[in-house]
Structure formats: C-alpha cells, structure tokens
C-alpha positions as CSV (number, residue, x, y, z in Angstrom):
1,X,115.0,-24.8,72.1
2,X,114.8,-21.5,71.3
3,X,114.8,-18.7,73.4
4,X,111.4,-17.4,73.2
5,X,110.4,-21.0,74.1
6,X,113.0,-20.5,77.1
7,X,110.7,-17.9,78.4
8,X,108.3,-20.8,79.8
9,X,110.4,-22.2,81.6
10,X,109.6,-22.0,84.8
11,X,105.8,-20.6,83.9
12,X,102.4,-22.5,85.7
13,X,99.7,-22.8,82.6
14,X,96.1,-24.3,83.4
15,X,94.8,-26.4,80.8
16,X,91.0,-26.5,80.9
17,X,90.0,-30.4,79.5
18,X,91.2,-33.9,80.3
19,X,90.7,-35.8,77.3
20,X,92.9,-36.8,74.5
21,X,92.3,-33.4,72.9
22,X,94.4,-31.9,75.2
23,X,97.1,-34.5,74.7
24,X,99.4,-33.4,72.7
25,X,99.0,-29.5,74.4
26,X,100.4,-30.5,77.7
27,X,103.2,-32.6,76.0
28,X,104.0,-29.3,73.7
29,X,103.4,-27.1,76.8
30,X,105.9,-29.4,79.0
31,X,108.3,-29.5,76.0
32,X,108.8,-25.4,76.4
33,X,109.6,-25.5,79.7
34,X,106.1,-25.0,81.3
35,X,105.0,-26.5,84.6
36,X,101.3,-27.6,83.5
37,X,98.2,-28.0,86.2
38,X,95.3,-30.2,83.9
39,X,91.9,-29.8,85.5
40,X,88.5,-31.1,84.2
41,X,84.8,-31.3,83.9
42,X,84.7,-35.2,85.5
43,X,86.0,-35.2,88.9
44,X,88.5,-38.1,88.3
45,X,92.1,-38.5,87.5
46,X,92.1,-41.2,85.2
47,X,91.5,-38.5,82.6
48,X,94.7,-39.1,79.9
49,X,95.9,-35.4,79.6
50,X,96.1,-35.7,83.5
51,X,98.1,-38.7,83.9
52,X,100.7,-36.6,82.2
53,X,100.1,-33.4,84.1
54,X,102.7,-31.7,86.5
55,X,99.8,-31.2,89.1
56,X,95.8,-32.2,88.6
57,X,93.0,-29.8,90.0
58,X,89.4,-31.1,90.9
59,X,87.8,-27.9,89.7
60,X,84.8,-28.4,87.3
61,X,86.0,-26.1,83.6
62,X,83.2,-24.3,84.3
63,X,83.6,-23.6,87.8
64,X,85.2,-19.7,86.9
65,X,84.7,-18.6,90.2
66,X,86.9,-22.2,91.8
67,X,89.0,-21.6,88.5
68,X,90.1,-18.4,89.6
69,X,90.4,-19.0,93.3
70,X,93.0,-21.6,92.2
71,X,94.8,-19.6,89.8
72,X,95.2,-17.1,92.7
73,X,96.0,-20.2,95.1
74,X,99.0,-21.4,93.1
75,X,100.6,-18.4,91.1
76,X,99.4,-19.3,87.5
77,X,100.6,-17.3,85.0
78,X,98.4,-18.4,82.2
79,X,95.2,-20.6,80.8
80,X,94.4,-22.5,77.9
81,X,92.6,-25.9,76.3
82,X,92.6,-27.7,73.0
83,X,89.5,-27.2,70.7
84,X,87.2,-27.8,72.7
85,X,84.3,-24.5,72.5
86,X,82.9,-25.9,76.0
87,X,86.3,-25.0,77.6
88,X,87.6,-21.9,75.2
89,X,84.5,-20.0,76.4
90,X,85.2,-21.1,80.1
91,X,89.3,-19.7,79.5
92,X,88.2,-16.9,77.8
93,X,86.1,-16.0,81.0
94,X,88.4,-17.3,83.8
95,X,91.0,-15.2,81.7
96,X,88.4,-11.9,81.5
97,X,87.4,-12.3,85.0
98,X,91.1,-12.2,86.8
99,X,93.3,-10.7,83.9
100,X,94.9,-13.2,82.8
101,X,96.5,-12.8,78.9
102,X,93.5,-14.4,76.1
103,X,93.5,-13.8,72.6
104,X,89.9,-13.6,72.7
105,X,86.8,-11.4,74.4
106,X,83.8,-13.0,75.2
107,X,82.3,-10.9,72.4
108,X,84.7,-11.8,69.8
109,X,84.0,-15.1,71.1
110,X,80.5,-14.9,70.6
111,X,81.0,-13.4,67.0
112,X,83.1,-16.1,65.7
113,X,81.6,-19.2,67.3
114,X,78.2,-18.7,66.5
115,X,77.2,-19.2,62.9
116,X,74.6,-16.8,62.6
117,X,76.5,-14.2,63.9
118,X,79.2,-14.8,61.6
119,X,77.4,-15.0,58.5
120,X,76.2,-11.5,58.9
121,X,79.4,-10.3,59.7
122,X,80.3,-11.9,56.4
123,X,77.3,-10.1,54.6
124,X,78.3,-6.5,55.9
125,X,82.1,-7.1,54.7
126,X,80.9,-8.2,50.8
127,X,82.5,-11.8,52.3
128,X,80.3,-14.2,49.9
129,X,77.5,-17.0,51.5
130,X,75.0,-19.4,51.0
131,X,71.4,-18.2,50.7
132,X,69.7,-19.0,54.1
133,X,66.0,-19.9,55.2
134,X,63.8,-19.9,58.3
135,X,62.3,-23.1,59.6
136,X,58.5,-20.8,58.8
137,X,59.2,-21.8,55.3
138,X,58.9,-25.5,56.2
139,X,56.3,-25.8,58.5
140,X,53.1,-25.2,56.0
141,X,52.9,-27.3,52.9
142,X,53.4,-25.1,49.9
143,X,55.4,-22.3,52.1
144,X,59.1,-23.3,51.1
145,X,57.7,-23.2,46.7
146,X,61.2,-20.9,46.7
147,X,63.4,-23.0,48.8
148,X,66.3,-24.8,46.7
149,X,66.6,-27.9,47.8
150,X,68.8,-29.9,49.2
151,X,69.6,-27.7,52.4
152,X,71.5,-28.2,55.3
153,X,70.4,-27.4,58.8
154,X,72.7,-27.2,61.8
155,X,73.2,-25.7,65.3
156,X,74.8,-22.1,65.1
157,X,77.0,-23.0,68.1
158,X,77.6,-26.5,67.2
159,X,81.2,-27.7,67.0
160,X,82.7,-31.3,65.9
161,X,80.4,-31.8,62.7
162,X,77.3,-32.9,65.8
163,X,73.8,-31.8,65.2
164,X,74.6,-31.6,60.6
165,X,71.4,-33.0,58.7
166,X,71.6,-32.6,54.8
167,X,67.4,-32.7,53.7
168,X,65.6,-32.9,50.1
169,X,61.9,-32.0,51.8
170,X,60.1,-30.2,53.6
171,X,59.5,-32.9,56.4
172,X,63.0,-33.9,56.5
173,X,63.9,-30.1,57.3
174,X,61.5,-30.2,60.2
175,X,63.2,-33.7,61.7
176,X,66.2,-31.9,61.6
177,X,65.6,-28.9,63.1
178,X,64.6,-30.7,66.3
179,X,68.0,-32.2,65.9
180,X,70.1,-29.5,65.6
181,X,68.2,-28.1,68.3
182,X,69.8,-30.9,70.8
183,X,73.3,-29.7,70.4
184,X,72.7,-25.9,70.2
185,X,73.4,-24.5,73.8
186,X,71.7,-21.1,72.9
187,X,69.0,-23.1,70.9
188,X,69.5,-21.5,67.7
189,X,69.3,-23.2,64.1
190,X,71.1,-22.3,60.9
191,X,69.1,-23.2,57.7
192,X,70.9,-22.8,54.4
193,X,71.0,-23.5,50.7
194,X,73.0,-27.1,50.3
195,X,75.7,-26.2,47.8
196,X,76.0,-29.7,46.3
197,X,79.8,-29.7,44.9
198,X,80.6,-33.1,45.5
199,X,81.8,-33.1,49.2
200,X,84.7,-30.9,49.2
201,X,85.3,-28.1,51.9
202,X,88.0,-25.1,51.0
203,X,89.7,-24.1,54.4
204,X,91.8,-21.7,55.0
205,X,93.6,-20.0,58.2
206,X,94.9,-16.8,59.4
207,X,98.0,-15.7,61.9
208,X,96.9,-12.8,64.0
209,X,99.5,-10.7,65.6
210,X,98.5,-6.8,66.8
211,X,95.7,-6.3,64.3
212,X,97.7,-7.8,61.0
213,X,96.0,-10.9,59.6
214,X,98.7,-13.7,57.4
215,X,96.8,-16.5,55.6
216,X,99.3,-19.5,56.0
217,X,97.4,-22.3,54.8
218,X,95.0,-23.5,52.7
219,X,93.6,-26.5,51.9
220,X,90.6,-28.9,50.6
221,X,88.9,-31.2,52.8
222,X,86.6,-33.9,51.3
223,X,83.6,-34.9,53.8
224,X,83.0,-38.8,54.1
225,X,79.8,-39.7,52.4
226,X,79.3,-37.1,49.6
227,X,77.2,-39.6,48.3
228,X,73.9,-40.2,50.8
229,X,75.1,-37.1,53.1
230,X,74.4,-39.0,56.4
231,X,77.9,-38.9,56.8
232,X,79.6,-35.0,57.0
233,X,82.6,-35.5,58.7
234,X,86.0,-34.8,56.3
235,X,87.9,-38.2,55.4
236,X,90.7,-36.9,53.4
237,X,92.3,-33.5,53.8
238,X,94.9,-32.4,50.9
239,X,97.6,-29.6,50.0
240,X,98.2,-27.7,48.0
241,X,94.6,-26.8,47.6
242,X,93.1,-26.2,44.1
243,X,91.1,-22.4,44.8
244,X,94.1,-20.5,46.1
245,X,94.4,-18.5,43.2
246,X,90.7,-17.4,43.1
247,X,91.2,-17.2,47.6
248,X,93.7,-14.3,46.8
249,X,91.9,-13.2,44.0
250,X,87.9,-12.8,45.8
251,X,88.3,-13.0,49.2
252,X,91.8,-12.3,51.4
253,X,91.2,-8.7,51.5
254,X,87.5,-8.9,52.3
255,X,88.3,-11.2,55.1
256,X,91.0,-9.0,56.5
257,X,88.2,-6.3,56.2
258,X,85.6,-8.8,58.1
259,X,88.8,-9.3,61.2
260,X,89.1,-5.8,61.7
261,X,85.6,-5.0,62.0
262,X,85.6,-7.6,64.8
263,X,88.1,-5.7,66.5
264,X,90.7,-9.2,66.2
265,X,94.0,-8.7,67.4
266,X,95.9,-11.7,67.6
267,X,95.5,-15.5,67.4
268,X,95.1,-17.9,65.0
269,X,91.8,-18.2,63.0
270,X,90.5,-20.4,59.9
271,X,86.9,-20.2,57.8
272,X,85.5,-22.7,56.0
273,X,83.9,-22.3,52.8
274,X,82.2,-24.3,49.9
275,X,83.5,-24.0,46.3
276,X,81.2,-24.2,43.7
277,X,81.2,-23.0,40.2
278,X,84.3,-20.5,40.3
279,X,83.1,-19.1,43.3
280,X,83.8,-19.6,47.2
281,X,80.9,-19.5,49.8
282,X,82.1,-19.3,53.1
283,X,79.8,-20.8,55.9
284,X,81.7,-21.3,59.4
285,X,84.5,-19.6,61.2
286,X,87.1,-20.8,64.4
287,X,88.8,-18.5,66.1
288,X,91.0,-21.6,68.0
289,X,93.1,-24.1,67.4
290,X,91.6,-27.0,65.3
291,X,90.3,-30.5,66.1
292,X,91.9,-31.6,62.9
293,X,95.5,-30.6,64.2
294,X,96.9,-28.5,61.3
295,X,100.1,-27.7,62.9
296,X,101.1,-31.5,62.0
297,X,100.7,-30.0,58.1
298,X,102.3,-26.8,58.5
299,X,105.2,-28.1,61.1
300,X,106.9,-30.5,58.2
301,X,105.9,-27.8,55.9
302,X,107.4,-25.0,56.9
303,X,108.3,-25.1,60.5
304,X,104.8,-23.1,61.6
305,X,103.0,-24.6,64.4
306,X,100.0,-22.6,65.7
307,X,99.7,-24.7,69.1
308,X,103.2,-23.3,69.9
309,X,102.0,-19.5,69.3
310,X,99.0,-20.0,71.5
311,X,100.8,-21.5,74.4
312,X,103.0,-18.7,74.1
313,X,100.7,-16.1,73.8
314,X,99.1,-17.5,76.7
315,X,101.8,-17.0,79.1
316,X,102.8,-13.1,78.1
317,X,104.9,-13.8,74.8
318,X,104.2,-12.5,71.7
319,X,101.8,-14.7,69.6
320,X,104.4,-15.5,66.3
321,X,107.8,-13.8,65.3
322,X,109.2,-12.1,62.6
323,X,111.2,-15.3,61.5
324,X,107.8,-17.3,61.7
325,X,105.7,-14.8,59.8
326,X,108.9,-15.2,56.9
327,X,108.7,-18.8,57.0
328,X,104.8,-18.9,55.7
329,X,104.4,-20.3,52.1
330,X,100.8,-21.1,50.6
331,X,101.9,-22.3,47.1
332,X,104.6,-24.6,47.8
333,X,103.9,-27.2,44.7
334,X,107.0,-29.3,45.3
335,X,105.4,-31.3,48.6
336,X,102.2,-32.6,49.0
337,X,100.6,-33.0,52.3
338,X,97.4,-34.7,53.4
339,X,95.5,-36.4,56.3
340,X,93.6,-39.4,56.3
341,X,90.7,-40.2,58.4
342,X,89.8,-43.2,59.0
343,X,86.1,-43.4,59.9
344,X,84.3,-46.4,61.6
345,X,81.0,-48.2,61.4
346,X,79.4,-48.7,64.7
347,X,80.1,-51.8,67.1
348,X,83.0,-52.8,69.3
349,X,86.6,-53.2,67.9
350,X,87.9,-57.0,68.5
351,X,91.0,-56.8,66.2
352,X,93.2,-54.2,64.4
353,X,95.2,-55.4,61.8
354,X,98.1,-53.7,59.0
355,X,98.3,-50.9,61.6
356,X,102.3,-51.5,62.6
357,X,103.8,-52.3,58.7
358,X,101.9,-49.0,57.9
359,X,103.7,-46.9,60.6
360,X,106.7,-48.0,58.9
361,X,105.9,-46.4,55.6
362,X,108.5,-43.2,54.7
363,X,105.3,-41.2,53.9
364,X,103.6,-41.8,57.1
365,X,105.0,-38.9,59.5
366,X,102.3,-39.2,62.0
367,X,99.6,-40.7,63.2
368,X,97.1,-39.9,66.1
369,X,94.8,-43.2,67.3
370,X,91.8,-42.8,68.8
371,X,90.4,-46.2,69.5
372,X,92.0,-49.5,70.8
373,X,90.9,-52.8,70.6
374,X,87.8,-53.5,73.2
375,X,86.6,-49.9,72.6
376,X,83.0,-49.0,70.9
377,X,81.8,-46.8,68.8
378,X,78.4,-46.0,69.5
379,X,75.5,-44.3,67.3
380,X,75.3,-41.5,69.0
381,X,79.0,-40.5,67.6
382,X,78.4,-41.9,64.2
383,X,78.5,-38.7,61.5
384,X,80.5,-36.5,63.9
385,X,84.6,-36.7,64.8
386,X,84.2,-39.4,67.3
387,X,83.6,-41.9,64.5
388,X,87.6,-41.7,63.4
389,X,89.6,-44.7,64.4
390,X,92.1,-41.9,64.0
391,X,94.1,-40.0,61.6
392,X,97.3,-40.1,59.7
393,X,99.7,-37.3,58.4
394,X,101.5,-38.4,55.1
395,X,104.3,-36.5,53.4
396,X,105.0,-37.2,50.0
397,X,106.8,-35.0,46.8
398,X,103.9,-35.5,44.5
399,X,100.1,-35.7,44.3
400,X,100.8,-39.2,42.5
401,X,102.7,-40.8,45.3
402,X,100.4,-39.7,48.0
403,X,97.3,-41.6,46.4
404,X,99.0,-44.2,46.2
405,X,100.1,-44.4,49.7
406,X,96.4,-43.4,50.6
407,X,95.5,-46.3,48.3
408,X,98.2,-48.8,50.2
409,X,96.9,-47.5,53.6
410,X,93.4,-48.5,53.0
411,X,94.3,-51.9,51.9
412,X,96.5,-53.0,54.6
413,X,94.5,-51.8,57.5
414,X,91.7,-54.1,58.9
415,X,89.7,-53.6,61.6
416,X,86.9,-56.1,62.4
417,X,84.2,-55.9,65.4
418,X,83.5,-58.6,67.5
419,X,81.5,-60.0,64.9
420,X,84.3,-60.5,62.9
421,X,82.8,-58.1,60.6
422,X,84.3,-55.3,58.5
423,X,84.8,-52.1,60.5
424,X,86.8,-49.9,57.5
425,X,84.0,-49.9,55.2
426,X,83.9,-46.1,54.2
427,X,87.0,-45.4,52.6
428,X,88.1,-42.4,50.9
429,X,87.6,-42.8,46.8
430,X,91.0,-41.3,45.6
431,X,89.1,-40.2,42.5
432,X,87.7,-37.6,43.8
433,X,91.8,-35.6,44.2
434,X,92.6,-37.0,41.0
C-alpha cells in the first residue's frame, strides 16, 4: 500500500447507495484504510454493500438535511457513491451544503448530466453532434417532411440506457416520447438524428486534476441488437479502439476547450460519441465513475484506476499523481482488452451452466455476476443494464485470441429459465470487431 493510500487510514467516508453498485467501492474504500458508514434509500440492512459496511445508517440518500446531521454526529471526513446519478446529485449536495471535499458543483452537475445541456455546450465549443428535432415536428402529419429518419429519442437526464426508443415514423416518435418522458426527472426529452453505423459507440475518458484534462482511454463499445434496435444496451466493449487517431486528430482539444468553459477542475469524466463516416458525433457526457467499471480495463493495463482517485479525492487527497498521470497509454497495440456482457431474455433463472470451467480460463481476469439461480429478470429491465447476467473482463495479447475466447465463452455458458428454455440467446456476433 502506498502511502498516499495510507492517508485513509483511519478516515470515516459515507457511501450514499446499498446495492451491488456500491460493491466493489466499499471493498476498495476498506482496502485503503478507510472506516466506511453505507447508508441507503430502503430503510433495511440486508442491502449487499451494507452487509460489508464498518457501520450502516438509516438515513434516506436524499435525506441532505439527516445526511448532514450524521456527518456532523460521527466526524465524517468525506462522501461518495458508485454511479448511481440519483445519489451523485444527493453527495454533491450533502457535500455543498456542509463543506465537505466534491469534485463536482451542482451546476457542473447539472451541465454534464443533462443531455440537452451538454449538447449545447458541445455546439458553442465547435465539439461536433447529431442534428436534433422537437417532438412539434411529429405531432401533425406532414410536419417532420425534413426529419431523417430513423431517430432516437431519450430522457435528457436519463442514465443506465432506461427510457432509449430508436423510431422510423412519425407515430413511433410520439410513443416514445411518452416513454422517455417516464424516466426523465426534470421531464425533458432529447430527439435526435439516428446515426445508423452499425451499433458501435466510441468512448472516451478524461483525468481531471486542477484544471488540466488527460484522455486515458478509449474505446468502442458495440450495443446489443444493432439489428431491430429494441435492444441499446452495449454487449461487447474492446481496446484498443479503431478512431483514436481521428479522436486526437478532431476532437481532444475542442473537448479540453468544452471542460474549461464548464469551469471543471478535477475528476474523472468520459463522452460518448457515434462514429460514422470519418467523423465522430458526440451525444452524452458523465462526469462520474462508470456503470461499466473501466478501472477493471485500465488497472491490468496500466496500473490506472479511477475509483481509487475519487475515493481519494473524496477524503482531502489529491485526485491522481504525477506517477499515475506517467503511467497513461492510449495506443498500447501489444494487449487487447475487452468486456463481455452477457444479456438475458426475460423469465426466472433455474440453472447456470459452463460458468466455473470459464473462470478458469487464463484470459478471464474478472468477472462481476449479477444474477443467481432463482432470480428474474423482468420486462421492465429488458433493453437497459439490468438485463446483464453480468460481465467479464478478458485479457488477451492479440485481437485474434480475444474472439476466440469470446467465441469459447458464449459456447460454454448456458443458462435456462425454469422452462428449461434458452436464456443466452443474444450473443455478441464477433464479426462485427473483426
């Protein structure tokens, strides 16, 4: 352990959030020495993040003003949560309210979690985008002559691929809109041109330490069901990506531009974008950790994990160090890297079979489970991240040997409902990489 992560030892950090998302947090945060209070939105303990806790709170995440009357109550130096938006805009208000060290102001909070927002930020900065509509174009036959189908319509403050509808009408658009408008809080809806580039999402992420921006990865993430769009969530995520030389080329310094204008100082942030023709459109920023836990790609990569930063900046320490910031490498062609989904149709799971002989593969270096047998995935989670069984991180020296792992994976594994029906039905077409 080194000896910046010495310097939470001995350190009380509130983690806002329950679930398994906060899993591996409070495991990292315990690893560095921290003593870790879980609290939560359900009043109940059997939460899995808290059976590991040091101490459990009953204070509701978006209790601020109990939130900060037990910070005060037991001396807690810091506050944090895993991706969750729901709780990062409850820390980022506990953490405004009472002082306490956050990466983030509520307006730069605002700016970079709501789509709209960002898009015009993006516009002001020459950072390229999607044409966008407004739902008046759909409501009137004849109005939307100029629209280019298909679009996409979504919740500007949606998170977790929920509320996503991909439409080729003009009635489909108007269907949609109603559902995006159930999982926007602030009831707003994006409506954009559907760049149609066969499924593939170009991400790439950021280091922010006193106002200086380091892009340390990037990568290409291919959604699910490129095919009938019902299905947006990402199935495969590979590196090294294939539009890093036009990223450097078109838009690092315009994005560096777009941070400063927001006034970010430090953190860790990542865009999505859409290639398409030679060109990058970016749609969606987070300025947070990620759902899809890159630090498992970047830790075996190059020793970077952005989890560890933001705990540490959290609790007074400086968000990454010299000797991190030298460690970054974007272009190294000599390892490829990837993470497998593994996406579910609906129904309960009776059996899971292959799992264990696939742990024991050398190019499996992780793998995060979400389901167990006896659990169900319902339709209500179907096309967002609660559809993945779970996820594995695979390490392999060429792009050749990691298809055909991700080839081997997908035959092994078998899960069957209680039907004794095929569960694993959407698997990833390794095509598309080669």
């Amino acid at each position: 352990m080194s000896n910046i992560e010495k310097e939470l030892t001995g350190k009380k950090l509130l983690i806002l959030g329950g679930t398994s998302a906060s899993l591996d947090l409070v495991k990292l945060a315990q690893s560095m020495g921290a003593y870790v209070i879980v609290t939560d939105e359900a009043d109940t303990e059997q939460r899995v993040s808290k059976q590991i806790a040091d101490e459990v709170a009953m204070v509701s995440t978006n209790d601020i003003e109990g939130l900060a009357k037990l910070v005060k109550e037991k001396n807690i130096d810091g506050a944090f949560c895993g991706p969750s938006e729901f709780n990062l805009k409850n820390v980022i208000d506990l953490c405004n309210k009472i002082n306490l060290t956050c990466y983030a102001t509520p307006e730069q909070w605002e700016m970079c979690s709501n789509k709209e927002v960002f898009k015009r930020f993006c516009r002001e900065n020459n950072v390229p985008t999607a044409p966008e509509y407004e739902i008046d174009e759909f409501l009137e036959e004849g109005k939307d002559e100029k629209v280019e189908y298909p679009v996409i319509v979504k919740p500007v403050d949606g998170c977790s691929s929920k509320g996503i509808s991909i439409c080729r009408n003009r009635e489909e658009v108007q269907k949609a809109y109603e559902f995006a408008l159930s999982f926007s809080e602030s009831k707003n809806v994006v409506i954009e041109q559907y760049i149609d580039n066969g499924g593939v999402i170009f991400s790439f992420r950021y280091i922010l330490k006193d106002g200086n921006y380091y892009p340390y990865l990037a990568f290409d993430t291919y959604i699910a069901d490129p095919i009938n769009k019902k299905c947006l969530i990402s199935a495969f995520t590979y590196y090294p990506s294939n539009y890093i030389n036009t990223f450097f080329a078109e838009i690092n310094d315009n994005v560096k531009t777009l941070f400063k204008n927001m006034g970010l100082k430090n953190g860790v942030a990542f865009i999505q974008a859409i290639p398409y023709k030679g060109k990058i459109y970016c749609h969606e920023m987070g300025f947070r950790l990620s759902g899809g836990m890159i630090y498992k790609i970047t830790e075996p990569l190059m020793d970077i994990n952005d989890m560890k930063m933001m705990l540490r900046f959290a609790l007074g320490g400086e968000i990454a160090t010299e000797e991190e910031l030298n460690r970054i490498n974007l272009q190294n062609q000599n390892i490829a890297i990837a993470q497998l989904m593994i996406p579910l149709e609906c129904g309960t799971i009776d059996s899971i079979q292959g799992l264990d002989e696939i742990l024991m593969m050398p190019n499996v270096i992780d793998f995060l489970q979400y389901y167990k047998e006896g659990d169900t995935i319902t339709p209500e989670v179907y096309g967002s991240l609660g559809q993945h069984f779970g996820r594995f991180t695979l390490k392999c020296d060429s792009k050749e040997e990691m298809l055909k792992t991700v080839k081997d994976i997908q035959k092994i594994l078998v899960i069957k409902n209680i039907n004794k029906e095929e569960m694993y039905k959407m698997k990833f077409d390794i095509s598309r990489v080669e």
